[in-house]
N, C-alpha and C positions, 0 to 999 in steps of 0.2 A: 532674230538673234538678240540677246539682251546686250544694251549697251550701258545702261546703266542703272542704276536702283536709288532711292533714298527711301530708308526707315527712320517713320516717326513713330511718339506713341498717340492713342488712340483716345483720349480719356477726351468726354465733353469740356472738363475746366479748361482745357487750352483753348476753346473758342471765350474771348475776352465778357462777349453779353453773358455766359453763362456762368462762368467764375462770378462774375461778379467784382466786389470788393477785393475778392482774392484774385485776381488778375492777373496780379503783380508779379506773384509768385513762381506762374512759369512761362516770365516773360524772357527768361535765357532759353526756355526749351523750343518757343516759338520763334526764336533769332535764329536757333540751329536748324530747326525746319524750313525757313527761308533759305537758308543757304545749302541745305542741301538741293532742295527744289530748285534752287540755281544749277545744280551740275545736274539734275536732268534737262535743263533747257541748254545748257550749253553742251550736251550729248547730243542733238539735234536728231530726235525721235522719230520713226512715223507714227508711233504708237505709244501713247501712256494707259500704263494697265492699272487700274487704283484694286491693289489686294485690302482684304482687311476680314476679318472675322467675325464671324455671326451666328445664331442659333442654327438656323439651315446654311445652304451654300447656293451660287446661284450667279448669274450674269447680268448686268444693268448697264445700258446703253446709255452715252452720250445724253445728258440733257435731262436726266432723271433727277427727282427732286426728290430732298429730305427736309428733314424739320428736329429742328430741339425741344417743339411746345413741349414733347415730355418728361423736359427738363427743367418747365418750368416759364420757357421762354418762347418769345413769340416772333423766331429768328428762322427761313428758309435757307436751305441754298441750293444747289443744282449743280450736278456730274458736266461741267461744262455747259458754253449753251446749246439749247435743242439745235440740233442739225437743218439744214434745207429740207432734207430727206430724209423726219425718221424709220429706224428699221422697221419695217411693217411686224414683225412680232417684238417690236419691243415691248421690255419689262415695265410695268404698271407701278413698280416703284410699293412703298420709299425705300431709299437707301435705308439700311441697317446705318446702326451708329458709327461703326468704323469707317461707314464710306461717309457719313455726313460729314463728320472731321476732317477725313481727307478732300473731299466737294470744299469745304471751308477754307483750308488751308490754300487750296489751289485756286480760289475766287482772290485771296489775300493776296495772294505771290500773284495775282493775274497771269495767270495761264493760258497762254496762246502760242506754244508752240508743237503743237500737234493734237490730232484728233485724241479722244479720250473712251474705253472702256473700263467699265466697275466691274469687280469679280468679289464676289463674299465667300471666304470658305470657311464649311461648317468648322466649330472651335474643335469638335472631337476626330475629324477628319484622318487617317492613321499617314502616320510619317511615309509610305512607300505612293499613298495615290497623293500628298501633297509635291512629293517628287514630280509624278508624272502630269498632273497640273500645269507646276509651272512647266517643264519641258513642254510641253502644247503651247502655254503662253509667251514663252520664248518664240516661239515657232509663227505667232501669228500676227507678223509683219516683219520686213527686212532688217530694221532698226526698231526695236524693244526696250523702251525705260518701265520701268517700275518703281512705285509710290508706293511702300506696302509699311500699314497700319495694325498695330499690335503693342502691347507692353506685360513686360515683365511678369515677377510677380505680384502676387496682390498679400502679401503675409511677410513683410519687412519687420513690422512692429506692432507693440500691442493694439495700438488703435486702427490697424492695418484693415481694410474691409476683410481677411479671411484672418485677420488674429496672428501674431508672431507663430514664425513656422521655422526653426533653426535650420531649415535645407535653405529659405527661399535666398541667401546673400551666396551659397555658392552657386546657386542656378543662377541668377543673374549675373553674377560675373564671369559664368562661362559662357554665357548667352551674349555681354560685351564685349568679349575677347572675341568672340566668333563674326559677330556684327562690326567690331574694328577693324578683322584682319580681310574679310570676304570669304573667312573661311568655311566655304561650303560643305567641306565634311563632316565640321563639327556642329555646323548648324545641324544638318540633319541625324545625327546622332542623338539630339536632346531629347529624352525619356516626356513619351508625351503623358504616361499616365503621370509622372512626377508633375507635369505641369500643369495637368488637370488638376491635383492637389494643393498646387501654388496660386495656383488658380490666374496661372500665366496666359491670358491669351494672346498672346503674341507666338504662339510656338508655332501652330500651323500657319499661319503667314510667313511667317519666317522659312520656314521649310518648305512652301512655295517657291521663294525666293529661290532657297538653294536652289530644287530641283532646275528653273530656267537660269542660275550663274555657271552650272555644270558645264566647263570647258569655253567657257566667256573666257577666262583668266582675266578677272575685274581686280583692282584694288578698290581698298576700304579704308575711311578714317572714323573715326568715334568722334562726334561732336559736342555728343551731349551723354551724362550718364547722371542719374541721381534717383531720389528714392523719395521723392515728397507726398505725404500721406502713404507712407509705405508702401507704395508702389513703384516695381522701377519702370523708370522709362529712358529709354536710348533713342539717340537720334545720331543715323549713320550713312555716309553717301559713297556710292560704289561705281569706280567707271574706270 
């Protein structure tokens, strides 16, 4: 059963070595991902599930390692550390970028309150098997937090990586209204081909989400919401 969630966004600048000089910048988005990652550790878990979006979709086990060199930078990190016992068919890795960032964030918060699986799901994934998804990862341990990695859109403004797109300010702010309240229905309602266009990859994560809050009855607060480099990213924590 899901007992709790925090959604961050998923962009490399928020790890500090890769920013760089711009560091700075979204140093309030990574205060709000600390504190949500605190009410998944004070949900007391047996299970952190780290979602996050990727070209294909796929499952990564505890202890699986990613990397930003093709960021530029010459920065590892790791799904937790390797287990005593890993699964004999574990995944060969690397994490996809959504899980590096989240591997990141959860090295930064030191994370040690439960064991940890990585799930990537593909970005064009359709809204009905994102449901059914999360419903399974809901389902796979007693107590269920979730870490799930995504942002907005990408077409806030001209210099926006997909170019101003007059739709992308009310998709996002129906996507922060949905992320504040825990409102499950309207997450999964969000138009995936629109967010293919926005070039939002946060939707299928997101509707992961939904699927395993379905009948949690979680509350939601919005910690973080803004749009820097024309991107929105929200940081929301659900319990």
């Amino acid at each position: 059963m899901l007992v709790a969630a925090a959604v961050c966004p998923a962009p490399p600048l928020l790890v500090p070595e890769v920013a760089a000089g711009a560091a700075a910048e979204l140093g309030d988005a990574r205060t709000a991902c600390s504190d949500a990652l605190a009410v998944l550790a004070a949900s007391r878990p047996d299970l952190l599930v780290v979602v996050g979006a990727a070209p294909r979709g796929g499952g990564y086990d505890q202890g699986t390692p990613g990397s930003f060199a093709g960021f530029g930078v010459d920065l590892s990190v790791s799904l937790g550390p390797l287990p005593q016992e890993p699964a004999p068919d574990a995944a060969g890795g690397p994490l996809p970028t959504s899980l590096a960032v989240g591997a990141w964030l959860l090295e930064h918060a030191r994370w040690g309150a439960s064991p940890l699986a990585g799930v990537a799901v593909a970005d064009r994934l359709e809204p009905a098997a994102c449901a059914v998804l999360g419903t399974d990862l809901a389902r796979s341990a007693e107590r269920v937090a979730m870490l799930v990695l995504g942002d907005g859109s990408a077409c806030r403004t001209l210099k926006a990586p997909g170019y101003l797109d007059e739709r992308a300010a009310a998709f996002d702010a129906a996507a922060a209204r949905a992320l504040g309240a825990a409102d499950v229905a309207a997450l999964a309602a969000l138009d995936a081909e629109l967010a293919a266009e926005l070039q939002a990859a946060g939707r299928a994560p997101w509707q992961v989400l939904a699927g395993a809050a379905e009948g949690a009855g979680l509350d939601g607060r919005l910690l973080y919401e803004d749009a820097p480099y024309g991107v929105g990213y929200f940081v929301a924590a659900w319990s």
